[in-house]
C-alpha positions in Angstrom: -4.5 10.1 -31.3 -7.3 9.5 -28.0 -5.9 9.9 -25.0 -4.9 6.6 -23.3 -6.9 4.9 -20.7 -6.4 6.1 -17.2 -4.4 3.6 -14.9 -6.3 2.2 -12.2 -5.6 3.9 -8.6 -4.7 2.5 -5.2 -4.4 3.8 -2.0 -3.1 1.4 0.9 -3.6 2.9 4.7 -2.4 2.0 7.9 -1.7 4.1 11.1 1.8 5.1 11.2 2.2 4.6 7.1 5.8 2.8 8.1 5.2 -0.1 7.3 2.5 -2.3 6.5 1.2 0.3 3.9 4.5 1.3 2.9 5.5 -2.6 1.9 1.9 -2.8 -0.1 2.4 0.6 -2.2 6.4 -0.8 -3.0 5.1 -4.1 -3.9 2.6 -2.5 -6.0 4.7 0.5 -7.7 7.2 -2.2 -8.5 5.0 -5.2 -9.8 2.8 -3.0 -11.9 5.6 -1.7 -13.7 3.5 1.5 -14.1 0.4 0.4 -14.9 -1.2 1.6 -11.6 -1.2 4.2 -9.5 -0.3 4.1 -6.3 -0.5 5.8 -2.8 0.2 5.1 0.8 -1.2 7.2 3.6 -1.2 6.9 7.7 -4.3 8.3 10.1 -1.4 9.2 12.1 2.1 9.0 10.6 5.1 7.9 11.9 8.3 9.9 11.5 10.5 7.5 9.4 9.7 4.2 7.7 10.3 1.0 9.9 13.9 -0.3 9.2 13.1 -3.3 9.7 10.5 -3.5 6.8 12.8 -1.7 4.5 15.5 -4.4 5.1 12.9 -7.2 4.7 12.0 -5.1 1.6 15.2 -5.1 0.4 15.8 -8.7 0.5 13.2 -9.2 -1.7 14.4 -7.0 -4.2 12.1 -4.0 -3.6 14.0 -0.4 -2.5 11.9 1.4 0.0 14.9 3.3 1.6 13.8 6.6 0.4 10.3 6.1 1.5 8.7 8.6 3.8 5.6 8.4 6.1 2.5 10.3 4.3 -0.3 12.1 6.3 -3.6 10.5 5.0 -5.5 13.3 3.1 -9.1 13.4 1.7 -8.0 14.6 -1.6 -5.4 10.7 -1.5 -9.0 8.8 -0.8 -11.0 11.1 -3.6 -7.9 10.6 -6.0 -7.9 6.7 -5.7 -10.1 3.9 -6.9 -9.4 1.5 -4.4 -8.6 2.2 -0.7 -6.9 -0.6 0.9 -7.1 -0.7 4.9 -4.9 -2.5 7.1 -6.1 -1.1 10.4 -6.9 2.3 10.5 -10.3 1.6 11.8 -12.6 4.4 12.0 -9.9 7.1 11.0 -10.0 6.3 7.1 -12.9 8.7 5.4 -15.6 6.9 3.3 -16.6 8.0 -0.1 -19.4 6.5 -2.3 -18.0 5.0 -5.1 -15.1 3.9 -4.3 -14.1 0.6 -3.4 -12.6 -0.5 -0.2 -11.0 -3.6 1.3 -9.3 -4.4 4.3 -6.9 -6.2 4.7 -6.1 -7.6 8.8 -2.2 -7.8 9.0 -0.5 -7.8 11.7 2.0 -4.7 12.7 5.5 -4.9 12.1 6.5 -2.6 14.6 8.2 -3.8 17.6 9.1 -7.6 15.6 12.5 -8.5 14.2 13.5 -9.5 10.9 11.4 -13.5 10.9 8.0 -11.6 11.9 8.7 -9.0 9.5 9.2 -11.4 6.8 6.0 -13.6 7.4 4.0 -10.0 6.9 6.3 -9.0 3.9 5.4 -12.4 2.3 1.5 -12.2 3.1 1.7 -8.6 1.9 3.3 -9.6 -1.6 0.3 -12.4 -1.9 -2.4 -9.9 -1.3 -0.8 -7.2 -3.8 0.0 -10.2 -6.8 -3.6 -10.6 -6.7 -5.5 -7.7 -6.6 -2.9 -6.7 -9.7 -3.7 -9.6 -11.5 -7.5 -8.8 -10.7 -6.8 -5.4 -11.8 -4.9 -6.1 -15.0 -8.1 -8.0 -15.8 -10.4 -5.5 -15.5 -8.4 -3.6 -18.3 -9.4 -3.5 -21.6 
């Protein structure tokens, strides 16, 4: 029996890794249904995951409760396929070969529940595409 073809792999970064980045990898981990891999990262992490985004989360069916800010590591960037900014700025590493995107959304920190839902919602149209452009690419 071969071995199965490896799963494509994402890695979405933001500063703090609480919220913007934490709402893309939970969108992806559940959508994809484990057909991708997926990471989240911060250039400087937070100390808990926004509340706010894990109740807007919630409300749209996805669990992020147990989620916890991740430190973004050079091994997470050489590990993944894609690296998905959303603005770290200078602070993510490049590595030929990989393929990056950014993606300018605004931070939920500091908005209530309404702003928090207009990212959530932009966020889940961002990660339904790049899966479906993913799920292409498979054979």
């Amino acid at each position: 029996m071969s071995d199965p073809l490896p799963k494509p792999s994402v890695l979405f970064v933001c500063v703090h890794n609480a919220g913007r980045s934490q709402m893309a990898a939970a969108f992806l981990t559940h959508l994809s249904q484990g057909r991708v891999e997926v990471r989240s990262a911060g250039s400087a992490p937070a100390g808990t995951v926004n509340p706010t985004a894990v109740a807007a989360m919630a409300e749209a069916g996805v669990d992020m409760s147990a989620e916890t800010p991740k430190v973004l590591t050079m091994e997470a960037v050489r590990a993944s396929d894609i690296v998905i900014t959303m603005g770290c700025g200078d602070t993510c590493p490049v590595f030929p070969g990989k393929r990056y995107l950014d993606w300018p959304l605004d931070d939920p920190a500091g908005q209530g529940i309404d702003g928090v839902r207009l990212i959530r919602d932009e966020i889940e149209r961002r990660v339904r595409d790049l899966l479906a452009e993913l799920l292409r690419e498979q054979p």
